[in-house]
C-alpha positions in Angstrom: 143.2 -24.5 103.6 140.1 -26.0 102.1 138.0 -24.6 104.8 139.7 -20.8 104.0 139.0 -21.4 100.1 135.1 -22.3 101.4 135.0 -19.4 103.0 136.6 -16.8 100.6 134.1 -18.3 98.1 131.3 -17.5 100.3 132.1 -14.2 101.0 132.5 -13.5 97.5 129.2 -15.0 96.7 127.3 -12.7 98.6 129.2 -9.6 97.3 128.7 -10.8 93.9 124.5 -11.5 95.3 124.5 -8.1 96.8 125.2 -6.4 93.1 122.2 -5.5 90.7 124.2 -6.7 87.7 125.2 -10.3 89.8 121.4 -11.4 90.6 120.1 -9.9 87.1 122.6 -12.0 85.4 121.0 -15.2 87.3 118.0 -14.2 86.6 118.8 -13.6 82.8 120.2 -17.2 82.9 117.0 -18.7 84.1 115.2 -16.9 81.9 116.7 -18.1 78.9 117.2 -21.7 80.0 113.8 -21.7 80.5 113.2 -20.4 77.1 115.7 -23.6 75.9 113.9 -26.4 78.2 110.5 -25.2 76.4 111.5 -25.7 73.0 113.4 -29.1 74.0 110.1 -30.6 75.4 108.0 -29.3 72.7 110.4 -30.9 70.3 110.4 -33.9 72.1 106.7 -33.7 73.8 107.1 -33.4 77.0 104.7 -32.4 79.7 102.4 -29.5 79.1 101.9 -28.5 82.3 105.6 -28.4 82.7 105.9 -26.4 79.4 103.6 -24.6 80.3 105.3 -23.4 84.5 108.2 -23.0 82.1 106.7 -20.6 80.0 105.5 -18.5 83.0 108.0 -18.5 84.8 110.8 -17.4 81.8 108.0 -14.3 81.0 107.6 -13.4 84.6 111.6 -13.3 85.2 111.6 -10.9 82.0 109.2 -8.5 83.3 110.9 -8.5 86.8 114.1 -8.0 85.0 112.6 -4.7 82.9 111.1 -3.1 86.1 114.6 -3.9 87.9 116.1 -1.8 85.4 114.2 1.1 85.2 116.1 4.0 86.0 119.2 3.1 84.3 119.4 5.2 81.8 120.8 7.3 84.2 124.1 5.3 84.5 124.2 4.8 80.9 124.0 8.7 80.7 126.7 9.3 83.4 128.7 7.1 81.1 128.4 9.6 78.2 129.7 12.0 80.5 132.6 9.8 82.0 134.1 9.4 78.3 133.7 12.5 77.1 137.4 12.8 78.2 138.5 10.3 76.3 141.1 11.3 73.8 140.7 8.7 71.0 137.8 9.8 68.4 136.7 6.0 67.7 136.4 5.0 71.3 134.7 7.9 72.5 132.2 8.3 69.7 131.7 4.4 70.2 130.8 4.7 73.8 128.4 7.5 73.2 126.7 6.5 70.5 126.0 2.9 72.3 125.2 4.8 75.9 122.6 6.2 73.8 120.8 3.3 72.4 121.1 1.5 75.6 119.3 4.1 77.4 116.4 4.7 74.8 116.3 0.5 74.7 115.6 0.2 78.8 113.1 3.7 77.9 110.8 1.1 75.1 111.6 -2.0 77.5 110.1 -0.1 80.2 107.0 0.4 78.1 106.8 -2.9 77.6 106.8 -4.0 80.7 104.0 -1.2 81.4 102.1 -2.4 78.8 102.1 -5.9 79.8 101.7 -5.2 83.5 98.3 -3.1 82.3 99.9 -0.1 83.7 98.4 1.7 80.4 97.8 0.3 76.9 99.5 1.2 73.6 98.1 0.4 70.8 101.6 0.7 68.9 102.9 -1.9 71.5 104.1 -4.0 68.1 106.6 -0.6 67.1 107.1 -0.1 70.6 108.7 -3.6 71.0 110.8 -3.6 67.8 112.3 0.1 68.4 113.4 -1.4 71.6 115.0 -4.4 69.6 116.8 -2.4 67.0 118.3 0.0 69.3 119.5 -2.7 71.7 120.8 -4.1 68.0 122.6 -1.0 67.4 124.4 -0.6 70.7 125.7 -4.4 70.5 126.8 -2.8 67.1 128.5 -0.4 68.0 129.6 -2.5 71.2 131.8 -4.8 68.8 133.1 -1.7 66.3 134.4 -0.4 69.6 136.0 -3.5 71.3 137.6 -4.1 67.5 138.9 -0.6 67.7 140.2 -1.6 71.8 141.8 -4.8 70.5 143.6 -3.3 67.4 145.2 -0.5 69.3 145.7 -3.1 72.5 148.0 -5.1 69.8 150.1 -2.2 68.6 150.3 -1.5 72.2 151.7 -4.8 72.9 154.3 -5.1 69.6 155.8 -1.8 71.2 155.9 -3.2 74.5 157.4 -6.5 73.1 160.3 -4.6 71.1 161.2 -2.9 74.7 161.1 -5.8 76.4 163.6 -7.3 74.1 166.4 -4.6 74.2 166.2 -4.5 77.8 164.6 -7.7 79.5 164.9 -7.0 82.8 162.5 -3.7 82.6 160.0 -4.7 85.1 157.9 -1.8 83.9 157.7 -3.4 80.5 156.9 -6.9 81.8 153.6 -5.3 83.9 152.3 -3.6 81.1 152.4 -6.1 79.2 151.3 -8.2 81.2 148.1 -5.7 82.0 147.6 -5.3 78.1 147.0 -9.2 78.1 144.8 -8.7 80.9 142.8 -6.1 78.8 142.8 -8.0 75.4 140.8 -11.2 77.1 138.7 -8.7 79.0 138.0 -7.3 75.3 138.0 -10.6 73.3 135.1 -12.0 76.0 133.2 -8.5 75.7 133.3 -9.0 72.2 132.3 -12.5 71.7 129.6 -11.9 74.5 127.8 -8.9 72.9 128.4 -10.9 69.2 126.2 -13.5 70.6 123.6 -11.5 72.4 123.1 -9.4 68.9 121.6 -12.8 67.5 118.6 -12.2 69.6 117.2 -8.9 69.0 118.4 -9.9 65.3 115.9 -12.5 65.6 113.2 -10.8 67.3 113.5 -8.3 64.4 113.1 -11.4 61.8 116.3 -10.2 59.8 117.3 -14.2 60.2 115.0 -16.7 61.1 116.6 -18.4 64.6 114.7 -20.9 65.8 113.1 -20.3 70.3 115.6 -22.8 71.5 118.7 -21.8 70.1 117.5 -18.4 71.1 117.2 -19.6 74.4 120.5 -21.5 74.7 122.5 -18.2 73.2 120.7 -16.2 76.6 121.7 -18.2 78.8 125.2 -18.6 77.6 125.7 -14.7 77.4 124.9 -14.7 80.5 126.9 -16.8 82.2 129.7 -14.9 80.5 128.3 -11.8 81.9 128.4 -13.3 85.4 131.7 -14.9 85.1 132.7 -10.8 83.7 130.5 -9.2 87.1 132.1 -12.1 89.3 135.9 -11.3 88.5 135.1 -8.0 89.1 134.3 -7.8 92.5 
């Protein structure tokens, strides 16, 4: 049996490897623990030439990680698309309106990354950076209005569910939506507490609240070890 369990986790290791989403999410990790283990040795004065691999190697992974995603804008448009459907006003307009920032935030993060590569020089690289900061801002913005939205109309969802379950307690159609409507509020709740913490660095790249690098850092890499545990249970 342990051998099977060894083996099902291996398999499922490389599917989650094969995914863009899976190895970005180790790389984003890496990144920002990187961006933690400078500030800890600076604090504590550590080795400059560690410090200083450290440094190199958390700004190279970001530039690999804003080339890797060039191109999609195109899913984030398709996603407009996919909940145009959708009948609720509040989710759909939601989902648009952060579809939209997300795609013009990859567009300026892409300039970035040609700027920095020397691709071509702009000498508004400055605006250029924080546009890309407030509109990945507003789509973790709108992120949370919509998962609050999700979560409030999952609960009424679940009362109603709750009062049939009572009148007739053997309704197995009752007990599997509710229990997929539990399954959806702690895919929500994580989503939610996820994109809450990831807002506290483009709020601090912006300067709205002074937050020192390592805390910075350490929020990164926790965000995106949720985001891998989310990609991970996927699969």
């Amino acid at each position: 049996m342990p051998q099977l369990q060894l083996i099902a986790t291996a398999d499922h290791s490389v599917k989650f490897l094969s995914t863009a989403m899976g190895r970005d999410r180790i790389y984003r990790f890496i990144q920002f623990y990187a961006r933690y283990l400078v500030w800890r040795l600076q604090k504590s004065g550590g080795d400059k030439d560690t410090i200083e691999r450290l440094q190199k190697l958390g700004s190279s992974l970001a530039q690999t990680r804003k080339l890797l995603s060039a191109g999609r804008q195109l899913e984030f448009l398709r996603g407009i698309q996919k909940v145009l459907s959708v009948k609720d006003d509040i989710t759909r307009l939601t989902a648009i309106v952060k579809n939209i920032c997300l795609s013009i935030w990859l567009t300026y993060d892409f300039l970035g990354w040609a700027h920095t590569a020397g691709v071509y020089k702009f000498d508004s690289i400055k605006d250029i950076n924080k546009r890309g900061f407030q509109f990945w801002l507003l789509a973790l913005a709108t992120a949370i209005l919509g998962n609050a939205h999700k979560l409030r109309l999952n609960a009424i969802k679940l009362q109603l569910e709750g009062k049939s379950l009572k009148k007739s307690p053997k309704d197995e159609t009752s007990v599997k939506a509710i229990k997929a409507l539990k399954s959806e509020r702690s895919k929500l709740v994580l989503a939610t507490v996820q994109d809450s913490l990831d807002s506290l660095i483009p709020i601090s790249a912006l300067e709205y609240i002074n937050i020192e690098s390592g805390y910075v850092g350490l929020i990164g890499a926790i965000t995106s070890a949720l985001g891998g545990y989310t990609q991970w249970t996927s699969l």
